[in-house]
C-alpha positions, 0 to 999 in steps of 0.5 A, a space after each residue: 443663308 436660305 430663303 426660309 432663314 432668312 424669313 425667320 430672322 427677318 420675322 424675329 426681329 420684328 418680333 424685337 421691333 414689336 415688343 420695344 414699341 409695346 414697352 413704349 406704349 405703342 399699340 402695334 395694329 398692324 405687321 407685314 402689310 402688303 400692297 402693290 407699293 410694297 410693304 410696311 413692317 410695323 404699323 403702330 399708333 400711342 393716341 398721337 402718331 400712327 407709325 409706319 415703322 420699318 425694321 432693319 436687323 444687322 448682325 452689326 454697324 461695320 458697313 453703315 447704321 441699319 437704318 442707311 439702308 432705308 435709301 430714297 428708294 424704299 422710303 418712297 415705296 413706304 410713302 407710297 405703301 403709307 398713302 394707300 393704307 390711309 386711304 383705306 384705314 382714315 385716321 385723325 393720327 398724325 403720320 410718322 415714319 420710324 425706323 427701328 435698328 437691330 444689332 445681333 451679331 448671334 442672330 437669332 441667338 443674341 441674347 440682348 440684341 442692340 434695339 433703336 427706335 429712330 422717330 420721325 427718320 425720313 
């Protein structure tokens, strides 16, 4: 898969991610937020929490849940990626880290891609 493939697949699923916090009542205030950390996929808030939410996408759970991915590593470049956004944008939300799984075994092409939402996953 090509670089540019790969940024388009990547781009749809977070499209995916971005609609099933929508019909959840989430607003989505922010995508692909970069820093020096790193970056945040999606960044959303419901009046209560301010969700930093990272998407991962797999074709299917044959070698572990997508969300296994998100190893002690990235999740500490997402805290620290989390803390720099706070500073520049204060909140009275309470912070949350999700993680939104994708399964689509077509890619781009599946029709009803598999689509969960991990509340508060690390």
């Amino acid at each position: 898969m090509s670089g540019q493939e790969s940024r388009l697949l990547g781009q749809w699923g977070e499209d995916r991610a971005a609609e099933c916090l929508r019909k959840k009542g989430f607003q989505v205030t922010g995508a692909n937020w970069k820093c020096r950390f790193g970056e945040i996929d999606l960044i959303a808030e419901d009046g209560v929490y301010l969700c930093f939410v990272e998407v991962k996408l797999r074709k299917s759970a044959a070698y572990g849940t997508a969300a296994a991915f998100v190893d002690r590593r990235k999740q500490e470049k997402l805290r620290a990626s989390a803390e720099l956004y706070l500073v520049r944008h204060p909140t009275e939300l309470q912070p949350r880290f999700d993680v939104i799984e994708i399964y689509a075994p077509q890619g781009t092409d599946t029709k009803a891609p598999e689509i969960f939402h991990l509340e508060n996953a690390f």
